[in-house]
ROTOR-587610 format. One line per 2 residues: number of its first residue (from 1); their letters; for each residue y, z, x of N, C-alpha, C. Coordinates in Angstrom, 3 decimals. Each point is the difference from the previous one (the first is absolute). Example, Ala and Ser with C-alpha at 12.3 -4.5 7.8 and 13.67 -1.06 7.14 Angstrom:
<rs>
1	as	-5.690,7.800,13.190,1.190,0.000,-0.890,1.200,0.000,0.900; 1.050,-0.720,-0.350,1.190,0.060,0.820,1.090,0.730,-0.770
</rs>
This chain:
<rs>
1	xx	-51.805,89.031,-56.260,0.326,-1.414,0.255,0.900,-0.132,1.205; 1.113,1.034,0.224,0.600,0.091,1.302,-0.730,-0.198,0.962
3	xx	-0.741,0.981,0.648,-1.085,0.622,0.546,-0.760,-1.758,0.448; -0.295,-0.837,-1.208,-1.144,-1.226,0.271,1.509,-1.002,0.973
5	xx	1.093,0.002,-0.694,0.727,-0.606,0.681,0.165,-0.168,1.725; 0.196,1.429,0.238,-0.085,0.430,1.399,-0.497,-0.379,0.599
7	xx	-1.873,-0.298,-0.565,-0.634,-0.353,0.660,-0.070,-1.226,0.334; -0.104,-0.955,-0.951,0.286,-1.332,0.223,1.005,-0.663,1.300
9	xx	1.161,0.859,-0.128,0.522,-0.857,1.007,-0.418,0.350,1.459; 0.354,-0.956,0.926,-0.399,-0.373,1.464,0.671,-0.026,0.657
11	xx	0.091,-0.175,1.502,1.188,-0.146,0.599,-0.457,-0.923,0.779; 0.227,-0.626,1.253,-0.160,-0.729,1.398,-1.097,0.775,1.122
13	xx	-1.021,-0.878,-0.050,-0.911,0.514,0.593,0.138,-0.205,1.759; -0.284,0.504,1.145,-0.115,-0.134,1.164,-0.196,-1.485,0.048
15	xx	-0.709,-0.805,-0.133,-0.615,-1.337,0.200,1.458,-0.462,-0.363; 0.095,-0.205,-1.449,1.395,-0.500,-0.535,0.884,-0.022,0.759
17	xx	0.442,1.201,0.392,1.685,0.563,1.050,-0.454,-0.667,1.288; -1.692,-0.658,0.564,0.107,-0.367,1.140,0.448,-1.693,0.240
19	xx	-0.772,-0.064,-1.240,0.071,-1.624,-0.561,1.444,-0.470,-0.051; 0.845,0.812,-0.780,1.448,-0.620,-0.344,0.697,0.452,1.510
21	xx	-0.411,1.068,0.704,0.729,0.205,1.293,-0.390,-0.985,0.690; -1.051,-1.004,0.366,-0.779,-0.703,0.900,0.951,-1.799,-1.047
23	xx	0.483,0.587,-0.769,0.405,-1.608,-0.015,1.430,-0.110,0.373; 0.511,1.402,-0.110,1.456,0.099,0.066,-0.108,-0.250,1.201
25	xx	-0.643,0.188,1.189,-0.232,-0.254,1.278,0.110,-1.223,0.253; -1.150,-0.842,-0.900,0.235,-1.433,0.639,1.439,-0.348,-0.408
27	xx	0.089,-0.172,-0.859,1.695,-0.329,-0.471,0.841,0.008,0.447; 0.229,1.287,0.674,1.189,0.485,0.937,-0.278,-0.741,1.385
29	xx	-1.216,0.058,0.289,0.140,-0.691,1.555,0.058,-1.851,-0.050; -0.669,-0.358,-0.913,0.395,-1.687,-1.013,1.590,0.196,0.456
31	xx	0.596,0.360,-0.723,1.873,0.488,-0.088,0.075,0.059,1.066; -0.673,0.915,1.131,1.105,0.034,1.295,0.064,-1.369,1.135
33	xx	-1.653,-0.321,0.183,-0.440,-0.849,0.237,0.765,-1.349,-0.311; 0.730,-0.341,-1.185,0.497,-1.210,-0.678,1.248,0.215,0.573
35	xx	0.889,1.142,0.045,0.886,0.104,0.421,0.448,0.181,1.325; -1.096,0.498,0.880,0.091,-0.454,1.715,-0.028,-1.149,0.235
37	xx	-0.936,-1.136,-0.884,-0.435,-0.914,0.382,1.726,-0.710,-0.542; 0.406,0.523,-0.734,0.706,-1.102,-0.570,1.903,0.340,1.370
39	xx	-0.191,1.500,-0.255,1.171,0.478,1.487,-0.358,-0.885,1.256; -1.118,-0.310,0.555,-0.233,0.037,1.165,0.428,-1.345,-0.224
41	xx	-0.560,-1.278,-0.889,0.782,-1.508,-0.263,1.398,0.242,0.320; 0.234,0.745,-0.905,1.871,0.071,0.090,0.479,0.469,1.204
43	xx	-0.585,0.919,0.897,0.433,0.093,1.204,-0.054,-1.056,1.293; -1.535,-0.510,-0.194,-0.029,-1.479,0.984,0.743,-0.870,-0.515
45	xx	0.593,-0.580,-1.201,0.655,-0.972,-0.611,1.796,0.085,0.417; 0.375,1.446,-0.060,1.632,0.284,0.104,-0.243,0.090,1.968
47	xx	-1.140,0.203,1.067,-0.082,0.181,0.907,-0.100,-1.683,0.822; -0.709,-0.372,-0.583,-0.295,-2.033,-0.064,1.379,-0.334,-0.189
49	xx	1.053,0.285,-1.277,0.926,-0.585,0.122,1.120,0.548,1.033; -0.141,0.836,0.089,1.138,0.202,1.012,-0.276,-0.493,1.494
51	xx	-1.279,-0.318,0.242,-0.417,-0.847,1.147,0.549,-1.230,-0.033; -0.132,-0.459,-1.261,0.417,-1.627,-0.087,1.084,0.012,-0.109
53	xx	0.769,0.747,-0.618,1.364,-0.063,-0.060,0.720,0.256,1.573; -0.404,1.134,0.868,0.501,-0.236,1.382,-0.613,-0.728,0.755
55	xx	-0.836,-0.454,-0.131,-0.563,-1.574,0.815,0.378,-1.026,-0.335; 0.512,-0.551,-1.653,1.003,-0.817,-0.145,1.077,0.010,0.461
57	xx	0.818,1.298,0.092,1.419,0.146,0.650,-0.020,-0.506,1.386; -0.837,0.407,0.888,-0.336,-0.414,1.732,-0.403,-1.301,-0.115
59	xx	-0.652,-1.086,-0.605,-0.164,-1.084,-0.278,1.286,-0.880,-0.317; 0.212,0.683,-0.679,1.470,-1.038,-0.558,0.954,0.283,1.221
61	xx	0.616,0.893,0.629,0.773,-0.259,1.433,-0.600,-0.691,0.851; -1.791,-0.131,0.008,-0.374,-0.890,1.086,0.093,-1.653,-0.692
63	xx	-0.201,-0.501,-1.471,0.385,-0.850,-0.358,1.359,-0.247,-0.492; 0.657,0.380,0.056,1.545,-0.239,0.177,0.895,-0.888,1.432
65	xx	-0.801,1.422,0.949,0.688,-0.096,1.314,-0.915,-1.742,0.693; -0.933,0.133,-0.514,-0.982,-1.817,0.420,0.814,-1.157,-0.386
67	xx	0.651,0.439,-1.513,0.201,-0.964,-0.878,1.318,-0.390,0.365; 0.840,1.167,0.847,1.417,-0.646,0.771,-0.030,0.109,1.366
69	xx	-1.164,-0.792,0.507,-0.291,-0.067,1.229,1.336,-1.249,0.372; 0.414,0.036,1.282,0.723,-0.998,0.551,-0.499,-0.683,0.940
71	xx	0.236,-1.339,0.065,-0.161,-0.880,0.841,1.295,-1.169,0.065; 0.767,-0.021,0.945,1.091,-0.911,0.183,-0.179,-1.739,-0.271
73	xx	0.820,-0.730,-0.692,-0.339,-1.398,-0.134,0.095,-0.861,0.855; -0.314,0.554,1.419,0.551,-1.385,1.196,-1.447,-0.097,0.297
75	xx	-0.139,-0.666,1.050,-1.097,-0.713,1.015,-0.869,0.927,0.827; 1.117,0.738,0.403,-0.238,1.086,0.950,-1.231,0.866,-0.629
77	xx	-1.486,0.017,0.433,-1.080,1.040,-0.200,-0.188,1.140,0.548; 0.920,0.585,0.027,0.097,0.734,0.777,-0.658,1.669,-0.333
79	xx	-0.914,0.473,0.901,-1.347,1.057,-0.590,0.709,1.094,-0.640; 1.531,0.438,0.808,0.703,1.017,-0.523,0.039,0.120,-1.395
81	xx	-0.264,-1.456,-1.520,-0.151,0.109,-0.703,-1.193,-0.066,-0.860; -1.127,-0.039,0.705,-1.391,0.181,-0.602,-0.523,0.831,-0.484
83	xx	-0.945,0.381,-0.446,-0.903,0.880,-0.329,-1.224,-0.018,1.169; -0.259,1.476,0.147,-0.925,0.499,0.825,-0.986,1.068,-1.117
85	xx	-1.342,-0.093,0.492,-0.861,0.830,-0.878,-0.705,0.561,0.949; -1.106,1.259,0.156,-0.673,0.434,0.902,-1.244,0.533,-1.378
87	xx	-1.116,-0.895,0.618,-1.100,0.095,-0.950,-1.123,1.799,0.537; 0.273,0.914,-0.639,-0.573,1.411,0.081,-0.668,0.292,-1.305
89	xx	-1.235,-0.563,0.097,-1.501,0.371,-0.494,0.504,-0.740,-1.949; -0.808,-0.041,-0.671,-0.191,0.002,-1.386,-0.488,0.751,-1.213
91	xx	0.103,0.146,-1.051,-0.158,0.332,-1.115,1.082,2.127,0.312; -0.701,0.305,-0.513,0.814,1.439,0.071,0.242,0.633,1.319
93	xx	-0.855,-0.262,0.744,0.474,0.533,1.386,1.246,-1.082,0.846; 0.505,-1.026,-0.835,0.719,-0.776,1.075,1.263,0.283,-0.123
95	xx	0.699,-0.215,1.374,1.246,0.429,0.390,0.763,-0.667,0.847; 0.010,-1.913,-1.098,0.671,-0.705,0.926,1.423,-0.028,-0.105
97	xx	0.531,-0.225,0.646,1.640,-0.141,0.109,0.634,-1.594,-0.110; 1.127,0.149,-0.337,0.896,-1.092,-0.191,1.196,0.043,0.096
99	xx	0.481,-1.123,0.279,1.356,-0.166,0.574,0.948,-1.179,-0.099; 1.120,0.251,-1.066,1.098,-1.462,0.288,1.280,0.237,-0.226
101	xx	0.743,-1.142,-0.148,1.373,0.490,-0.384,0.344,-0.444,-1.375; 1.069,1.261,-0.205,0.269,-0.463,-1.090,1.607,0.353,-0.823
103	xx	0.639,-0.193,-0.718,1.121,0.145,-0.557,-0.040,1.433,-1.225; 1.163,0.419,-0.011,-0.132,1.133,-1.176,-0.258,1.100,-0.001
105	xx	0.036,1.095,-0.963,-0.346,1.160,0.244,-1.469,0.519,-0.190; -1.089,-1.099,-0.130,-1.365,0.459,-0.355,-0.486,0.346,1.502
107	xx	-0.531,1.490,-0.948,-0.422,1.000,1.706,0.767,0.541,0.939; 1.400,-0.353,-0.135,1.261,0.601,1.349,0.518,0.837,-1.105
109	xx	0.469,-0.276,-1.454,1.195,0.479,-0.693,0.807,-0.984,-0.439; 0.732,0.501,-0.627,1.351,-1.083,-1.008,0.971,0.142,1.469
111	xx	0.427,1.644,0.186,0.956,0.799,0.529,-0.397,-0.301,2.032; -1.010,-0.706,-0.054,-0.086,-0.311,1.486,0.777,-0.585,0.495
113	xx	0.006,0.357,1.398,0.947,-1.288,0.861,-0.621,-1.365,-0.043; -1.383,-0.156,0.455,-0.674,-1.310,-0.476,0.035,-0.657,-0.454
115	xx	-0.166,0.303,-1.544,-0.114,-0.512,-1.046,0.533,-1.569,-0.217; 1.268,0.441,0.586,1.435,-1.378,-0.347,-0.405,-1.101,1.738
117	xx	-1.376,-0.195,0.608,0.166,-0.905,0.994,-1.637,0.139,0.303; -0.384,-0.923,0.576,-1.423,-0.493,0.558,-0.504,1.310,0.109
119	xx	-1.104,0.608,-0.005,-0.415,1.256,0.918,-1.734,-0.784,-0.364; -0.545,1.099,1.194,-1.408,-0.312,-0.054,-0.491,1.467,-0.805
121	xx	-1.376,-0.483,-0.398,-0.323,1.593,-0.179,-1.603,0.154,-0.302; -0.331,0.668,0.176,-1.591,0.392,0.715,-0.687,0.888,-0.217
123	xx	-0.656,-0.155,-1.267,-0.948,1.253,-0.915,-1.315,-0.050,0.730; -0.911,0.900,0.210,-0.859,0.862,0.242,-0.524,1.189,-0.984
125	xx	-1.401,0.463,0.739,-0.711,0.867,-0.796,0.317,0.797,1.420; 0.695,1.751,-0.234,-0.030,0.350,1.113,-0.124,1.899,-0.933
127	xx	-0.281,0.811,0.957,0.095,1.442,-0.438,1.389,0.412,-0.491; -0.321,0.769,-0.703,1.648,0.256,-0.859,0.133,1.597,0.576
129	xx	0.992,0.944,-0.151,0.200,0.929,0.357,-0.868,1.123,-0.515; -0.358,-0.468,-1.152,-0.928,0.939,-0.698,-1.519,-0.036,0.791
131	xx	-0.228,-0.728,0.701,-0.947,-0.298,0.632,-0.851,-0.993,-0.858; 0.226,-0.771,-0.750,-0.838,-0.720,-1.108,0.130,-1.534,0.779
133	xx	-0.365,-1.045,-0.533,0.519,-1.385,0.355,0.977,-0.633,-0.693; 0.854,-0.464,0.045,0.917,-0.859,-0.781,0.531,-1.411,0.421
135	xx	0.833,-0.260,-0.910,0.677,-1.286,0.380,1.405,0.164,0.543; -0.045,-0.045,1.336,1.230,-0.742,1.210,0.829,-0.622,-0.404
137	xx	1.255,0.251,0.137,0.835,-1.502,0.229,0.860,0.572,1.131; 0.015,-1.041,0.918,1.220,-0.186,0.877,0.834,-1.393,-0.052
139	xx	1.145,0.074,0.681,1.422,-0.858,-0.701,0.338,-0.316,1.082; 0.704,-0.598,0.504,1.102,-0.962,1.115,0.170,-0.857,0.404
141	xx	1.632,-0.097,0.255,1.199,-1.251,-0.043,-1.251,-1.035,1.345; 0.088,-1.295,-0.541,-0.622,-1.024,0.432,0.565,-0.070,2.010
143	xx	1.426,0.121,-0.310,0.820,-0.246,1.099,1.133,1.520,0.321; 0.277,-0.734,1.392,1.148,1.206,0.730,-1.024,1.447,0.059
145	xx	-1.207,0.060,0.131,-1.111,0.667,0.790,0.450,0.290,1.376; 0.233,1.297,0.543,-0.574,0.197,1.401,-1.222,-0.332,0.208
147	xx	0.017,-1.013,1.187,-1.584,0.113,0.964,-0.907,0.601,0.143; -0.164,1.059,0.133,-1.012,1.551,-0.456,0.074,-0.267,-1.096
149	xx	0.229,-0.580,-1.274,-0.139,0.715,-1.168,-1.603,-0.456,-0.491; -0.773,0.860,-0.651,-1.243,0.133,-0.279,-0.284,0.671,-1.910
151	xx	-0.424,-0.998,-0.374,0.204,0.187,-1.477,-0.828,1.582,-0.573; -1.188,-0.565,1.149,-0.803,1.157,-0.466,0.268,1.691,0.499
153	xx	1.336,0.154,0.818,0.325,1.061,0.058,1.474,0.543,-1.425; -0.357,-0.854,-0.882,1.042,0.123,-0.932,-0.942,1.251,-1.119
155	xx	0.785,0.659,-0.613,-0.803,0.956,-0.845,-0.294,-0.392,-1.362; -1.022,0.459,-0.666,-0.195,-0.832,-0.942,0.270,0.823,-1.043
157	xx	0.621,-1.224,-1.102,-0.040,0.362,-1.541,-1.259,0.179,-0.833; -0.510,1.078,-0.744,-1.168,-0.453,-0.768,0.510,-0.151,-1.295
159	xx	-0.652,-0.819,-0.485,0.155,-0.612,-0.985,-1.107,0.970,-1.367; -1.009,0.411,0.515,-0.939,0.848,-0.677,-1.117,0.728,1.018
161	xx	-0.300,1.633,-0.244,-1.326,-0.071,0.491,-1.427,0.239,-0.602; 0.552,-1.005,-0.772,-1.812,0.439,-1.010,-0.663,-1.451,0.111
163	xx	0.678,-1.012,1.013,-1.070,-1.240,0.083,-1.206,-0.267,1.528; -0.784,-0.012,-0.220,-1.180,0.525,0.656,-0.072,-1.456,1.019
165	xx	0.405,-0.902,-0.882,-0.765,-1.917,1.100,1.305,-0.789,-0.306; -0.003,-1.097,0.784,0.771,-0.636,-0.296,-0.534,-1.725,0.701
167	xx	-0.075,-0.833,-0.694,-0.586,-1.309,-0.349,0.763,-1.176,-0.306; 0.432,-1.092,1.458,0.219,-0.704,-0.334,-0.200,-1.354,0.277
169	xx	-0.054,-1.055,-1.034,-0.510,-1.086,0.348,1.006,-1.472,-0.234; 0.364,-0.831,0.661,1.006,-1.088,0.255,-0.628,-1.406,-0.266
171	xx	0.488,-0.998,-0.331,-0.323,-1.075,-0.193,1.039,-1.397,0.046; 0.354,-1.347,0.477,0.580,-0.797,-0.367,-0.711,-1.012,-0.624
173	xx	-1.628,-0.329,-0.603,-0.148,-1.414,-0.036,-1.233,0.829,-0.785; -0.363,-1.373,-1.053,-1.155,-0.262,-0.432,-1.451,-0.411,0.477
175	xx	-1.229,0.470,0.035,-1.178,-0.521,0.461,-1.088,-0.163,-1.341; -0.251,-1.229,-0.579,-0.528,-0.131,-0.904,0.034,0.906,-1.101
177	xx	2.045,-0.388,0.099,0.407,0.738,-1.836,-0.557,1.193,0.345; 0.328,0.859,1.019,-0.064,1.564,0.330,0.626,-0.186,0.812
179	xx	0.612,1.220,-0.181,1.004,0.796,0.850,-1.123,0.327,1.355; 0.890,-0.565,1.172,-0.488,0.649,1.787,0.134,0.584,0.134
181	xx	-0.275,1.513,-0.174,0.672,1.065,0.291,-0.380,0.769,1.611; 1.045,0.401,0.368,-0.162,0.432,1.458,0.328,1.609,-0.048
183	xx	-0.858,0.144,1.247,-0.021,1.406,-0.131,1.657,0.358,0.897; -0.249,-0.885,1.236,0.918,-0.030,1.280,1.166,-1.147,-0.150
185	xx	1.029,0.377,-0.094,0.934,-1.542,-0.001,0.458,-0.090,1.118; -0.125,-1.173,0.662,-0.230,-0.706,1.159,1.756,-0.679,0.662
187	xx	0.254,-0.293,-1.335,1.292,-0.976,0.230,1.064,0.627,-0.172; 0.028,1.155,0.883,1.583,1.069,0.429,1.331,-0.650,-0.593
189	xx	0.207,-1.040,0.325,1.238,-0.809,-0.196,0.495,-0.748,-1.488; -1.731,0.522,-0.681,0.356,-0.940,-1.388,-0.222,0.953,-0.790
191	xx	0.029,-0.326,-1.577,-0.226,1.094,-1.113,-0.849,-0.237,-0.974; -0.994,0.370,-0.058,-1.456,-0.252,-0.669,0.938,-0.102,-1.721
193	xx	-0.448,-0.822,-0.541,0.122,-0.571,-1.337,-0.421,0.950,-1.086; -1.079,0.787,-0.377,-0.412,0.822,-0.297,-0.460,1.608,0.790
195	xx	0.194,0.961,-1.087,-0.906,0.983,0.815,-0.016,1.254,-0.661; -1.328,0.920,0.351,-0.926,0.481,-1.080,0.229,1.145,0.569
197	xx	0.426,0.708,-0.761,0.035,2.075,0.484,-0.841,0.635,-0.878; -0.704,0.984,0.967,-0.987,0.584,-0.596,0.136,1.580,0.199
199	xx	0.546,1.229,-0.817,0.187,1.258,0.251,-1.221,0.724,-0.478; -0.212,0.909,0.705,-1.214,1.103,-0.462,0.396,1.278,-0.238
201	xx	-0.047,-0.064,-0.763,0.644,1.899,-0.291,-1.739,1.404,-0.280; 1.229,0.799,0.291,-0.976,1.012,0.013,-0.988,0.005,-1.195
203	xx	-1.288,0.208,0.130,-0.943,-0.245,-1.275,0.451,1.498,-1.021; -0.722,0.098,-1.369,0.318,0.771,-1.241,-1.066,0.926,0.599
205	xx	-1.121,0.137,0.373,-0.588,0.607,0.353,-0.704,0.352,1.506; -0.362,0.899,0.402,-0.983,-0.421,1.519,-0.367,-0.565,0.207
207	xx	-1.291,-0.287,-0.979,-1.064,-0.954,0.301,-0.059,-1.314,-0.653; 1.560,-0.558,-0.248,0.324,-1.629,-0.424,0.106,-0.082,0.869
209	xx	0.595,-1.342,-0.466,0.541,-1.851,0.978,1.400,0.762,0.022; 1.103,-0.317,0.808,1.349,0.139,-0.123,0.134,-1.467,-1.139
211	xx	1.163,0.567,-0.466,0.886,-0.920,-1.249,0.683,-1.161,0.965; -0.156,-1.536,-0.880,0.561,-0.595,1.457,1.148,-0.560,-1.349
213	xx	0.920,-0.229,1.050,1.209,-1.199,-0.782,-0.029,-1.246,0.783; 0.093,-1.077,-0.582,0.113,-1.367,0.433,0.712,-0.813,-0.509
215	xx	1.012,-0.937,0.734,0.711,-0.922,-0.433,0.110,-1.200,1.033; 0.430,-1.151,-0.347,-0.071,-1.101,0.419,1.062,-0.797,-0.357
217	xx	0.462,-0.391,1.087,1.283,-0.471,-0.491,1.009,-1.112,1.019; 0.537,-1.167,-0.598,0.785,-0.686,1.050,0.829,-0.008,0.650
219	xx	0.447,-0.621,1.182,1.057,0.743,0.854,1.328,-1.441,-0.407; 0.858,0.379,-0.105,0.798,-1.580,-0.925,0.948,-0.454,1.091
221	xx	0.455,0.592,1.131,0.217,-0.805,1.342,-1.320,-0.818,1.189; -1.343,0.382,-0.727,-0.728,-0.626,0.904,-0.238,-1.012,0.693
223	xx	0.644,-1.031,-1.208,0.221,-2.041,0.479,0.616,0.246,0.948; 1.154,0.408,0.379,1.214,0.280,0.676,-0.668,-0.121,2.090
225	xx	-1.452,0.723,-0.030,-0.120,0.219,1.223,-0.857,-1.185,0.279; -0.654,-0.787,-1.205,-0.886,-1.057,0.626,0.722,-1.077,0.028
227	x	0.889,-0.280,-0.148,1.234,-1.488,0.175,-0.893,-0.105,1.535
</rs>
């Protein structure tokens, strides 16, 4: 009866051991598969935010420094306090510049000499040291200038170099309950009422769009220049 026992039992046949090996296969690569897929989210997601988070930071000094723009309360229009824009191309490749005055430490510093009196100041998309593109700022006193003095031989602050375009658009007036928006502002001497910044940052991948930031926002001395 031993002997019949023996025989009876079986073990795992070739087919069997290929069958249960051939599923453990799919399984495991199911598993890795779910879990690249699910790493690689979490890596574009913590990589996305830290884009937005330093493209918010460079945004908010450029809407800060707008938002305490100066313009004096007399008669006098005088251009020294306007805004100047230079319209250089659109959507991600653009690299227009702008320019006004303004009060405070947005973009100079708390700890600047500036800060505490009129200064002008004049962001750009220009090469950063790293050789990348970034955002410019240059600074200076309105008045008591030497004759030679030339803004654009001043050295520049960057502000970041991971923004690729830079986009901006000005406006004072309504055209059938829409905003006019201009590419070029025309009226040196006055201060557009509204106006629209548009940053492009480096894209998450090669073969995207760059990440853009946009804000829009009013300038609250603007009445001030159309008296």
């Amino acid at each position: 009866m031993c002997g019949n026992r023996k025989r009876n039992r079986r073990g795992f046949t070739i087919v069997e051991l290929m069958f249960a090996v051939g599923i453990l296969a799919v399984i495991t690569t199911l598993a890795y598969l779910t879990f690249s897929t699910v790493a690689s989210a979490w890596k574009r997601g913590m990589v996305l935010s830290n884009d937005l988070h330093h493209g918010d930071f460079v945004m908010e000094q450029l809407v800060m420094a707008l938002r305490s723009a100066y313009y004096p309360d007399a008669k006098d229009k005088a251009a020294a306090y306007g805004m100047v824009t230079e319209d250089e191309g659109s959507g991600e490749s653009a690299r227009d510049t702008i320019s006004w005055v303004k009060l405070g430490g947005a973009l100079v510093g708390q700890d600047s000499t500036l800060a505490g009196s009129p200064h002008r100041v004049k962001v750009s998309i220009e090469t950063a040291p790293d050789g990348k593109p970034g955002v410019a700022v240059r600074a200076w006193r309105l008045h008591g200038q030497a004759d030679t003095f030339d803004p654009a031989q001043l050295p520049p602050v960057f502000l970041s170099s991971r923004v690729l375009g830079f986009n901006c658009r000005t406006a004072y007036e309504k055209k059938d309950d829409e905003i006019d928006w201009l590419d070029d502002w025309e009226e040196t001497n006055r201060l557009p009422t509204v106006v629209e910044l548009t940053l492009y940052l480096e894209p998450l991948d090669k073969d995207e769009p760059p990440v853009e930031v946009k804000r829009v926002l009013g300038i609250p001395v603007a009445p001030l220049s159309w008296r």
